[in-house]
C-alpha positions as CSV (number, residue, x, y, z in Angstrom):
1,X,-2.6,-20.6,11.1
2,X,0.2,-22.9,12.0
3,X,3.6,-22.5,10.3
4,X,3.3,-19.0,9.2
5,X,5.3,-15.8,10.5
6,X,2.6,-14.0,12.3
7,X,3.2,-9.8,12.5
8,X,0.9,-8.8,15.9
9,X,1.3,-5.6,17.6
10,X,3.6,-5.8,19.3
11,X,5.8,-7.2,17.2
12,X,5.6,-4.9,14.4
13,X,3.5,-1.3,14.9
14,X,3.2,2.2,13.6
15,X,6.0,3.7,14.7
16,X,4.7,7.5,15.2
17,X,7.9,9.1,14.0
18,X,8.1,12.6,12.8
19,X,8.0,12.6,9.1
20,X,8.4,16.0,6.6
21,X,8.0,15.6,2.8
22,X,9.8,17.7,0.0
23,X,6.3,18.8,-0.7
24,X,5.8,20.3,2.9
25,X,9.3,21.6,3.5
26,X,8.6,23.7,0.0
27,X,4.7,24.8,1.5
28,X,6.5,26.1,4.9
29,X,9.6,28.0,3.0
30,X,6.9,30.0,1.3
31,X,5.2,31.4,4.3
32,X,6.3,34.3,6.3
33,X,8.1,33.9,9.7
34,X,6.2,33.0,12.5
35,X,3.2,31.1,13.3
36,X,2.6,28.0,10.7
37,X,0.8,25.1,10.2
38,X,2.8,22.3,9.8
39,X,2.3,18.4,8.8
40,X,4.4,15.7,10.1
41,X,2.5,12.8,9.0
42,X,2.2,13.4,5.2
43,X,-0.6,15.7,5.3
44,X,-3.2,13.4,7.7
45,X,-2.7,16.2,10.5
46,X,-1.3,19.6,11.1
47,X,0.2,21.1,14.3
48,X,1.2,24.8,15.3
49,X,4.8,25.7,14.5
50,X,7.0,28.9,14.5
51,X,9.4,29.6,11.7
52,X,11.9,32.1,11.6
53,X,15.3,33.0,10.4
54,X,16.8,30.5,11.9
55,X,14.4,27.2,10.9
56,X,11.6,25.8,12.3
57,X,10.2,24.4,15.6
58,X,7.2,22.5,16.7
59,X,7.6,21.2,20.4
60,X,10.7,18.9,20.9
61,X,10.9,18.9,16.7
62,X,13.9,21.2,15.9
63,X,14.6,21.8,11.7
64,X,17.4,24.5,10.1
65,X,16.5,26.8,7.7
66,X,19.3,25.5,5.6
67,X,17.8,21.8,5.8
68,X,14.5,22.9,4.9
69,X,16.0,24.5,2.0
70,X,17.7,21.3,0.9
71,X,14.4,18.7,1.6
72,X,12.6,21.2,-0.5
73,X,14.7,20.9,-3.2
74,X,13.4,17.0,-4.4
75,X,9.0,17.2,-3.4
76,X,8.7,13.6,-3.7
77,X,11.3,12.6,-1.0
78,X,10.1,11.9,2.3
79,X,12.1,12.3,5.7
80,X,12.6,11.2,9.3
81,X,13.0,13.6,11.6
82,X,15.1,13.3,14.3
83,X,18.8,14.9,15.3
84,X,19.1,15.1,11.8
85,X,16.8,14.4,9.1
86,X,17.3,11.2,7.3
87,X,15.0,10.3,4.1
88,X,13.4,7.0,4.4
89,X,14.9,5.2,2.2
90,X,17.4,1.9,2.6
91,X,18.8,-0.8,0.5
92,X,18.4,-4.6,1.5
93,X,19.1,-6.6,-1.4
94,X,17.2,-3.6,-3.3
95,X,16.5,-0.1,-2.7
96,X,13.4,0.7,-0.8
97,X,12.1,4.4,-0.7
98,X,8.9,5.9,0.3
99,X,7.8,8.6,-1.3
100,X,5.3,11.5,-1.5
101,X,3.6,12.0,-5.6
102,X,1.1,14.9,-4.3
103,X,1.4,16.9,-1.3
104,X,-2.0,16.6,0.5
105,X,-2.3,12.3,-0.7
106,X,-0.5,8.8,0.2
107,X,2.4,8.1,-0.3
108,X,4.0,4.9,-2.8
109,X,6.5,2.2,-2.1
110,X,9.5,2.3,-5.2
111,X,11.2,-0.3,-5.2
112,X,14.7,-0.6,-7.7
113,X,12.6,2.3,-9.2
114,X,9.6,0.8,-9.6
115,X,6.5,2.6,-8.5
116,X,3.8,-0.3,-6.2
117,X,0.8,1.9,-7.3
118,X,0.1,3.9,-10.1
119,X,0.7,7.7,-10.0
120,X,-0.2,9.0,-13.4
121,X,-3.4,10.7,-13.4
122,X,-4.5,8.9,-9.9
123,X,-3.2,9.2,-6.0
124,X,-2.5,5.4,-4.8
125,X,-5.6,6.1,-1.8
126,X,-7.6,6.2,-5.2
127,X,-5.8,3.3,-6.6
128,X,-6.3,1.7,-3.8
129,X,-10.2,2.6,-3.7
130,X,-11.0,1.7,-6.8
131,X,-9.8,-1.8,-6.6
132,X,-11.8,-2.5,-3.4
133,X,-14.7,-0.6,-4.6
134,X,-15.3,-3.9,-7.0
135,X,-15.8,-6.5,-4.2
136,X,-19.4,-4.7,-3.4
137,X,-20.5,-4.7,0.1
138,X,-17.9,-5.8,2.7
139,X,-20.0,-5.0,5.8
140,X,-19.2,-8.0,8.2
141,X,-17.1,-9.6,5.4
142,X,-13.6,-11.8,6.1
143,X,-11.3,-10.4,3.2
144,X,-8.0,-12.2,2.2
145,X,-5.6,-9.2,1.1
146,X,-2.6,-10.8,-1.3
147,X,0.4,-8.5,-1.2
148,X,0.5,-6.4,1.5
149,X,2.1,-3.2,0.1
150,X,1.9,0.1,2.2
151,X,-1.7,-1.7,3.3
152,X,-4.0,0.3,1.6
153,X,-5.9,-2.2,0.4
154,X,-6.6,-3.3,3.9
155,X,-7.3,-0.6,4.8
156,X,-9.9,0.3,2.2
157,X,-11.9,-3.0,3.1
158,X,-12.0,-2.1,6.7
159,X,-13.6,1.3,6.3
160,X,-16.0,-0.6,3.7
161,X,-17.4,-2.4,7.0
162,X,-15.0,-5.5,6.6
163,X,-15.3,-7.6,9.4
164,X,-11.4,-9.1,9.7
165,X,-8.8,-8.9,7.1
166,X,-5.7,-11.2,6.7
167,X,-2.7,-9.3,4.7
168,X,0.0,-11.8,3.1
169,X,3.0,-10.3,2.6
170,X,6.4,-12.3,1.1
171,X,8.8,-9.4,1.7
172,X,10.1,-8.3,5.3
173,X,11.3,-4.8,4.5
174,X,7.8,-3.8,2.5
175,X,6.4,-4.2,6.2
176,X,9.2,-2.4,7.4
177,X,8.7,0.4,5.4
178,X,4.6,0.4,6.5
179,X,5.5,0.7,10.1
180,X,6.7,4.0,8.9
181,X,4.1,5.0,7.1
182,X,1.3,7.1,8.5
183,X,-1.0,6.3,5.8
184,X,0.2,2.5,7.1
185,X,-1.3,2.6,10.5
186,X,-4.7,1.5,10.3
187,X,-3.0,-2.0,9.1
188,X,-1.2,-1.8,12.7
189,X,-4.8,-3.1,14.6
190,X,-6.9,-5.9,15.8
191,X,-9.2,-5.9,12.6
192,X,-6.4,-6.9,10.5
193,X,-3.8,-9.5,10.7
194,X,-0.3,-9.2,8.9
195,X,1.2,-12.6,7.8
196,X,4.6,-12.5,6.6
197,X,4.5,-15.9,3.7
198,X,4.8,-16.7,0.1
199,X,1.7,-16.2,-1.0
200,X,0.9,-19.4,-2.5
201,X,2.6,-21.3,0.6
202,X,0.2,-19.8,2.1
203,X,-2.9,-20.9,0.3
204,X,-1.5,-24.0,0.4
205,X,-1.7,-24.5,4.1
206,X,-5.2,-22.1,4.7
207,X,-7.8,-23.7,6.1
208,X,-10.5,-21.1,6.1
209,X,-12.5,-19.5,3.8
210,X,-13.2,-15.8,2.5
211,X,-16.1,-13.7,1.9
212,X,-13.4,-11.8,-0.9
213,X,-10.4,-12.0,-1.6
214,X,-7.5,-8.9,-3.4
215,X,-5.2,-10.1,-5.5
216,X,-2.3,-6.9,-5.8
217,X,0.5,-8.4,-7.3
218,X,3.5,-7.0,-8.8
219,X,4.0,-7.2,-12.8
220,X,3.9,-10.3,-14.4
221,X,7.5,-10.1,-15.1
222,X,7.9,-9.6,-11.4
223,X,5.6,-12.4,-9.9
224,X,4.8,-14.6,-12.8
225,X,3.3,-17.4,-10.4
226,X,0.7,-15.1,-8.9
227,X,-0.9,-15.2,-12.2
228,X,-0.8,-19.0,-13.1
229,X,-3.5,-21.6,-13.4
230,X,-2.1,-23.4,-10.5
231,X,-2.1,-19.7,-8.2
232,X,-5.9,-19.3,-9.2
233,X,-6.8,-22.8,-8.4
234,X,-5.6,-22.4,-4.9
235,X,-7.4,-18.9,-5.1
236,X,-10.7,-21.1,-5.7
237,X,-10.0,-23.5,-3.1
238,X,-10.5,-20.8,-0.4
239,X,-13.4,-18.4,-1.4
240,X,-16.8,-19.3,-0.7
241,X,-19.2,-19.5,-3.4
242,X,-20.6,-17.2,-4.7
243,X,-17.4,-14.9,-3.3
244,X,-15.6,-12.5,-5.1
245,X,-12.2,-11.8,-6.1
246,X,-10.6,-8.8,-7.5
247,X,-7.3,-8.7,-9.4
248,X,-4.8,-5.9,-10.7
249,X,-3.4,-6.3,-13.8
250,X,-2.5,-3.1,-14.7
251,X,-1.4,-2.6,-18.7
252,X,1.7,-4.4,-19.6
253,X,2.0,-5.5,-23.4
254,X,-0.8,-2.4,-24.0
255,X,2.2,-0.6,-26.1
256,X,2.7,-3.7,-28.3
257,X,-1.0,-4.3,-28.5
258,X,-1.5,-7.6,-26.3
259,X,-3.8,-7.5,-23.8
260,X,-2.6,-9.6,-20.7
261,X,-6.0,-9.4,-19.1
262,X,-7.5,-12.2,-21.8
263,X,-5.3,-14.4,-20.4
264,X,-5.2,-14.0,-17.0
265,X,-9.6,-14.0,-17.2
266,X,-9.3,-17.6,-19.4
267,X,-7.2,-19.4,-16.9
268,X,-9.6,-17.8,-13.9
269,X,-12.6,-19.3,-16.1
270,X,-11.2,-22.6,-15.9
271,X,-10.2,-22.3,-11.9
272,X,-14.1,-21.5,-11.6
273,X,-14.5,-18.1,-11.7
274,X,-16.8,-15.5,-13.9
275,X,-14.4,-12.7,-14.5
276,X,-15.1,-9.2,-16.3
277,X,-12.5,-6.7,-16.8
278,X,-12.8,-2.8,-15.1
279,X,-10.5,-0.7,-17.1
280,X,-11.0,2.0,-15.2
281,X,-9.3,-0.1,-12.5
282,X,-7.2,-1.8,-14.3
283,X,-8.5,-4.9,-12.4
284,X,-10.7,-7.7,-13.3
285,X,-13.4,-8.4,-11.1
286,X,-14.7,-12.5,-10.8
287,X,-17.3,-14.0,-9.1
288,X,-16.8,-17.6,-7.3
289,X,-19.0,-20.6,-9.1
Protein backbone atom coordinates (compact mmCIF):
# COMPACT_ATOMS: atom_id res chain seq x y z
CA UNK A 1 0.00 0.00 0.00
CA UNK A 2 2.94 2.23 -0.71
CA UNK A 3 2.36 5.87 -1.76
CA UNK A 4 -0.97 6.31 -0.40
CA UNK A 5 -2.18 8.57 2.64
CA UNK A 6 -3.00 5.98 5.13
CA UNK A 7 -5.94 7.33 8.00
CA UNK A 8 -5.08 4.67 11.22
CA UNK A 9 -6.37 5.43 14.53
CA UNK A 10 -4.63 7.38 15.74
CA UNK A 11 -4.41 9.55 13.34
CA UNK A 12 -7.89 10.18 12.57
CA UNK A 13 -10.76 8.62 15.26
CA UNK A 14 -14.26 9.13 16.46
CA UNK A 15 -14.14 11.93 18.26
CA UNK A 16 -16.97 11.24 21.09
CA UNK A 17 -18.19 14.88 21.23
CA UNK A 18 -21.54 15.78 22.51
CA UNK A 19 -23.78 16.26 19.65
CA UNK A 20 -27.84 17.61 19.82
CA UNK A 21 -29.97 17.68 16.73
CA UNK A 22 -32.87 20.29 15.85
CA UNK A 23 -34.92 17.10 15.95
CA UNK A 24 -33.94 16.32 19.72
CA UNK A 25 -33.74 19.89 21.03
CA UNK A 26 -37.71 20.09 19.67
CA UNK A 27 -38.47 16.24 21.47
CA UNK A 28 -36.90 17.77 24.94
CA UNK A 29 -38.78 21.39 24.75
CA UNK A 30 -41.98 19.29 24.70
CA UNK A 31 -41.59 17.43 27.87
CA UNK A 32 -42.28 18.66 31.21
CA UNK A 33 -39.51 19.85 33.67
CA UNK A 34 -37.47 17.49 35.17
CA UNK A 35 -36.26 14.06 34.59
CA UNK A 36 -35.62 13.42 30.64
CA UNK A 37 -34.14 11.20 28.35
CA UNK A 38 -31.87 12.75 26.29
CA UNK A 39 -29.66 11.73 23.04
CA UNK A 40 -26.39 13.14 22.35
CA UNK A 41 -25.27 10.94 19.58
CA UNK A 42 -28.15 11.37 17.11
CA UNK A 43 -30.47 9.00 18.61
CA UNK A 44 -27.80 5.65 18.94
CA UNK A 45 -28.11 6.30 22.88
CA UNK A 46 -29.99 8.08 25.54
CA UNK A 47 -28.76 9.33 29.02
CA UNK A 48 -30.70 10.83 32.08
CA UNK A 49 -31.05 14.61 32.08
CA UNK A 50 -32.94 17.24 34.16
CA UNK A 51 -34.73 20.10 32.41
CA UNK A 52 -36.03 22.97 33.98
CA UNK A 53 -36.71 26.67 33.61
CA UNK A 54 -33.61 27.48 33.22
CA UNK A 55 -32.26 24.71 30.34
CA UNK A 56 -30.98 21.52 30.48
CA UNK A 57 -28.25 19.45 32.16
CA UNK A 58 -26.75 16.02 31.80
CA UNK A 59 -23.42 15.60 33.82
CA UNK A 60 -20.69 18.19 32.76
CA UNK A 61 -23.23 19.02 29.56
CA UNK A 62 -24.79 22.47 30.42
CA UNK A 63 -27.65 23.92 27.54
CA UNK A 64 -29.99 27.33 28.05
CA UNK A 65 -33.46 27.14 27.63
CA UNK A 66 -33.20 29.97 25.22
CA UNK A 67 -30.58 27.91 23.01
CA UNK A 68 -32.73 24.95 22.99
CA UNK A 69 -35.42 27.11 21.78
CA UNK A 70 -33.25 28.46 18.85
CA UNK A 71 -31.58 24.70 17.78
CA UNK A 72 -35.17 23.68 17.67
CA UNK A 73 -36.16 26.08 15.42
CA UNK A 74 -34.26 24.30 12.08
CA UNK A 75 -34.78 19.87 12.92
CA UNK A 76 -32.28 19.06 10.39
CA UNK A 77 -29.37 21.05 11.86
CA UNK A 78 -26.98 19.26 13.96
CA UNK A 79 -24.77 20.77 16.90
CA UNK A 80 -21.64 20.48 18.94
CA UNK A 81 -21.93 20.98 22.22
CA UNK A 82 -19.53 22.50 24.17
CA UNK A 83 -19.30 26.22 25.99
CA UNK A 84 -21.57 27.06 23.41
CA UNK A 85 -23.16 25.19 20.82
CA UNK A 86 -21.80 25.39 17.41
CA UNK A 87 -23.66 23.43 14.36
CA UNK A 88 -21.32 21.27 12.51
CA UNK A 89 -20.92 22.81 9.60
CA UNK A 90 -17.60 24.53 7.89
CA UNK A 91 -16.64 25.78 4.54
CA UNK A 92 -13.20 24.60 2.87
CA UNK A 93 -13.34 25.43 -0.58
CA UNK A 94 -17.18 24.30 -0.19
CA UNK A 95 -19.61 24.16 2.53
CA UNK A 96 -19.76 21.03 4.43
CA UNK A 97 -22.76 20.36 6.92
CA UNK A 98 -23.98 17.32 8.63
CA UNK A 99 -27.25 16.95 9.09
CA UNK A 100 -30.15 15.02 10.69
CA UNK A 101 -33.42 14.11 7.88
CA UNK A 102 -35.38 11.93 10.74
CA UNK A 103 -35.00 12.12 14.25
CA UNK A 104 -34.37 8.53 15.43
CA UNK A 105 -31.94 7.66 11.77
CA UNK A 106 -28.38 8.66 10.26
CA UNK A 107 -27.53 11.43 9.42
CA UNK A 108 -26.27 12.82 5.58
CA UNK A 109 -23.26 14.75 4.40
CA UNK A 110 -24.53 18.16 2.09
CA UNK A 111 -22.23 19.35 0.43
CA UNK A 112 -22.75 23.10 -1.64
CA UNK A 113 -26.33 21.80 -1.03
CA UNK A 114 -26.15 18.62 -2.26
CA UNK A 115 -27.46 15.76 -0.34
CA UNK A 116 -24.48 12.32 -0.39
CA UNK A 117 -27.46 9.89 0.11
CA UNK A 118 -30.89 9.96 -0.83
CA UNK A 119 -33.59 11.22 1.75
CA UNK A 120 -36.85 11.01 -0.07
CA UNK A 121 -38.90 8.20 0.98
CA UNK A 122 -35.54 6.25 2.51
CA UNK A 123 -33.14 7.03 5.70
CA UNK A 124 -29.34 6.89 4.20
CA UNK A 125 -28.76 3.60 7.00
CA UNK A 126 -31.35 2.11 4.39
CA UNK A 127 -29.63 3.64 1.45
CA UNK A 128 -26.73 2.45 2.63
CA UNK A 129 -28.30 -1.22 3.27
CA UNK A 130 -29.78 -1.73 0.26
CA UNK A 131 -26.72 -1.14 -1.77
CA UNK A 132 -24.65 -3.73 0.28
CA UNK A 133 -27.47 -6.06 0.51
CA UNK A 134 -26.58 -6.83 -3.45
CA UNK A 135 -23.06 -8.19 -2.96
CA UNK A 136 -24.71 -11.51 -1.25
CA UNK A 137 -22.77 -13.06 1.44
CA UNK A 138 -19.75 -11.17 2.77
CA UNK A 139 -18.98 -13.48 5.66
CA UNK A 140 -15.04 -13.62 5.65
CA UNK A 141 -15.01 -11.38 2.48
CA UNK A 142 -12.18 -8.46 1.67
CA UNK A 143 -14.46 -5.54 0.33
CA UNK A 144 -13.02 -2.47 -1.58
CA UNK A 145 -15.45 0.55 -0.50
CA UNK A 146 -15.04 3.51 -3.35
CA UNK A 147 -15.97 6.87 -1.79
CA UNK A 148 -15.95 6.87 1.65
CA UNK A 149 -18.81 9.18 2.60
CA UNK A 150 -20.03 9.23 6.28
CA UNK A 151 -18.80 5.31 5.95
CA UNK A 152 -21.93 3.58 5.90
CA UNK A 153 -21.22 1.51 3.36
CA UNK A 154 -18.36 0.17 5.39
CA UNK A 155 -20.05 -0.25 7.79
CA UNK A 156 -22.81 -2.19 6.34
CA UNK A 157 -20.23 -4.86 4.93
CA UNK A 158 -18.77 -5.37 8.25
CA UNK A 159 -21.92 -6.30 10.10
CA UNK A 160 -22.62 -8.53 6.85
CA UNK A 161 -19.50 -10.67 8.27
CA UNK A 162 -16.98 -8.85 6.03
CA UNK A 163 -13.71 -9.84 6.84
CA UNK A 164 -11.44 -6.38 6.15
CA UNK A 165 -12.62 -3.45 4.29
CA UNK A 166 -10.46 -0.76 2.51
CA UNK A 167 -12.42 2.74 2.23
CA UNK A 168 -10.89 5.26 -0.55
CA UNK A 169 -11.71 8.51 0.09
CA UNK A 170 -10.38 11.70 -2.37
CA UNK A 171 -11.63 14.46 -0.03
CA UNK A 172 -9.92 15.36 3.42
CA UNK A 173 -12.75 17.21 5.07
CA UNK A 174 -15.59 14.32 4.09
CA UNK A 175 -13.35 12.26 6.69
CA UNK A 176 -13.25 15.16 8.80
CA UNK A 177 -16.74 15.43 9.05
CA UNK A 178 -17.00 11.26 9.78
CA UNK A 179 -14.74 11.69 12.84
CA UNK A 180 -17.78 13.59 14.04
CA UNK A 181 -20.19 11.43 13.24
CA UNK A 182 -21.58 8.87 15.57
CA UNK A 183 -23.14 6.95 13.07
CA UNK A 184 -19.24 7.24 11.60
CA UNK A 185 -17.58 5.32 14.27
CA UNK A 186 -17.53 1.85 13.40
CA UNK A 187 -15.30 3.07 10.28
CA UNK A 188 -12.83 4.28 13.12
CA UNK A 189 -11.47 0.32 13.75
CA UNK A 190 -9.09 -2.41 12.96
CA UNK A 191 -11.61 -4.19 10.47
CA UNK A 192 -11.56 -1.29 8.22
CA UNK A 193 -8.85 0.77 6.78
CA UNK A 194 -9.39 4.51 5.58
CA UNK A 195 -7.19 5.59 2.54
CA UNK A 196 -7.22 9.03 1.67
CA UNK A 197 -6.49 8.86 -2.70
CA UNK A 198 -8.02 9.56 -6.01
CA UNK A 199 -9.77 6.76 -6.51
CA UNK A 200 -8.47 5.69 -9.71
CA UNK A 201 -4.73 6.50 -8.52
CA UNK A 202 -5.45 4.22 -6.43
CA UNK A 203 -6.54 1.28 -8.55
CA UNK A 204 -3.75 2.13 -10.45
CA UNK A 205 -1.14 1.30 -7.89
CA UNK A 206 -3.34 -1.83 -5.91
CA UNK A 207 -1.92 -4.86 -5.91
CA UNK A 208 -4.50 -6.99 -4.28
CA UNK A 209 -7.56 -8.30 -5.05
CA UNK A 210 -11.26 -8.21 -3.67
CA UNK A 211 -13.94 -10.56 -2.81
CA UNK A 212 -16.47 -7.23 -3.75
CA UNK A 213 -16.05 -4.19 -4.43
CA UNK A 214 -18.81 -0.60 -3.82
CA UNK A 215 -18.75 1.77 -6.21
CA UNK A 216 -20.69 5.21 -4.34
CA UNK A 217 -19.82 7.83 -6.47
CA UNK A 218 -21.16 11.29 -6.67
CA UNK A 219 -23.27 12.32 -9.89
CA UNK A 220 -21.98 11.90 -13.10
CA UNK A 221 -21.77 15.56 -13.52
CA UNK A 222 -19.81 15.51 -10.29
CA UNK A 223 -17.22 12.48 -10.94
CA UNK A 224 -17.62 11.79 -14.57
CA UNK A 225 -14.31 9.55 -14.54
CA UNK A 226 -15.78 7.13 -11.93
CA UNK A 227 -18.02 6.09 -14.54
CA UNK A 228 -15.75 5.62 -17.69
CA UNK A 229 -14.54 2.60 -19.60
CA UNK A 230 -11.08 3.24 -18.41
CA UNK A 231 -12.43 3.59 -14.39
CA UNK A 232 -14.19 0.05 -14.88
CA UNK A 233 -11.29 -1.51 -16.44
CA UNK A 234 -9.13 -0.87 -13.53
CA UNK A 235 -12.28 -2.01 -11.47
CA UNK A 236 -11.81 -5.47 -13.32
CA UNK A 237 -8.23 -5.59 -12.88
CA UNK A 238 -8.68 -5.96 -9.04
CA UNK A 239 -11.75 -8.22 -8.38
CA UNK A 240 -11.46 -11.83 -8.43
CA UNK A 241 -13.48 -13.79 -10.68
CA UNK A 242 -16.41 -14.54 -10.19
CA UNK A 243 -16.51 -11.24 -7.58
CA UNK A 244 -19.07 -8.85 -7.46
CA UNK A 245 -19.42 -5.25 -7.74
CA UNK A 246 -22.15 -2.98 -6.96
CA UNK A 247 -22.61 0.53 -8.33
CA UNK A 248 -24.94 3.65 -7.53
CA UNK A 249 -26.26 5.33 -10.14
CA UNK A 250 -29.10 6.91 -8.77
CA UNK A 251 -31.66 8.66 -11.58
CA UNK A 252 -30.12 11.56 -13.39
CA UNK A 253 -31.66 12.26 -17.02
CA UNK A 254 -34.93 10.11 -15.53
CA UNK A 255 -36.92 13.68 -15.96
CA UNK A 256 -35.80 13.96 -19.63
CA UNK A 257 -36.36 10.23 -20.23
CA UNK A 258 -32.60 8.91 -20.57
CA UNK A 259 -31.67 6.31 -18.66
CA UNK A 260 -27.90 6.62 -17.63
CA UNK A 261 -27.82 3.09 -16.22
CA UNK A 262 -27.74 1.57 -20.14
CA UNK A 263 -24.67 3.17 -20.37
CA UNK A 264 -22.91 2.83 -17.55
CA UNK A 265 -24.00 -1.40 -17.76
CA UNK A 266 -22.55 -1.46 -21.68
CA UNK A 267 -19.24 -0.08 -20.89
CA UNK A 268 -19.13 -2.60 -17.55
CA UNK A 269 -20.04 -5.47 -20.25
CA UNK A 270 -17.05 -4.65 -22.19
CA UNK A 271 -14.62 -4.24 -18.93
CA UNK A 272 -15.92 -7.94 -18.16
CA UNK A 273 -18.63 -7.74 -16.16
CA UNK A 274 -22.45 -9.23 -16.24
CA UNK A 275 -24.42 -6.25 -14.81
CA UNK A 276 -28.32 -6.07 -14.06
CA UNK A 277 -29.93 -3.05 -12.83
CA UNK A 278 -31.88 -2.95 -9.05
CA UNK A 279 -34.20 -0.04 -9.21
CA UNK A 280 -35.16 -0.43 -5.97
CA UNK A 281 -31.55 0.48 -5.27
CA UNK A 282 -30.88 2.51 -7.68
CA UNK A 283 -27.66 0.45 -8.25
CA UNK A 284 -26.56 -2.03 -10.74
CA UNK A 285 -25.27 -5.11 -9.51
CA UNK A 286 -22.34 -7.09 -11.86
CA UNK A 287 -20.74 -10.12 -11.47
CA UNK A 288 -16.82 -10.56 -12.41
CA UNK A 289 -16.16 -12.97 -15.69
Amino acid sequence: MDGYDIYHALELKYRGVPLLSGHEAKRILSMKDGRVLASFDLSLSFQEAMLDSMGLKAGEIWIGLDELGRMAEKAEDIYVIGDRPRKLAFYAGKFYRLIQPAWGHAPTLEIDGIRMHRTAGVYPEEDARSKVWLLGNLADKKVLDICTGLGYTATEAIRRGARKVITVETDPNVLEMCSYNPWSRQIFTESVEIVLSDAKAFLEKCDEKFDAVILDPPTIRMAGELYSSEFYSLLAAIIREGGMLVHYVGEPGRVRGRRLYVGVMNRLRKAGFRPRYVAEARSISAYKL
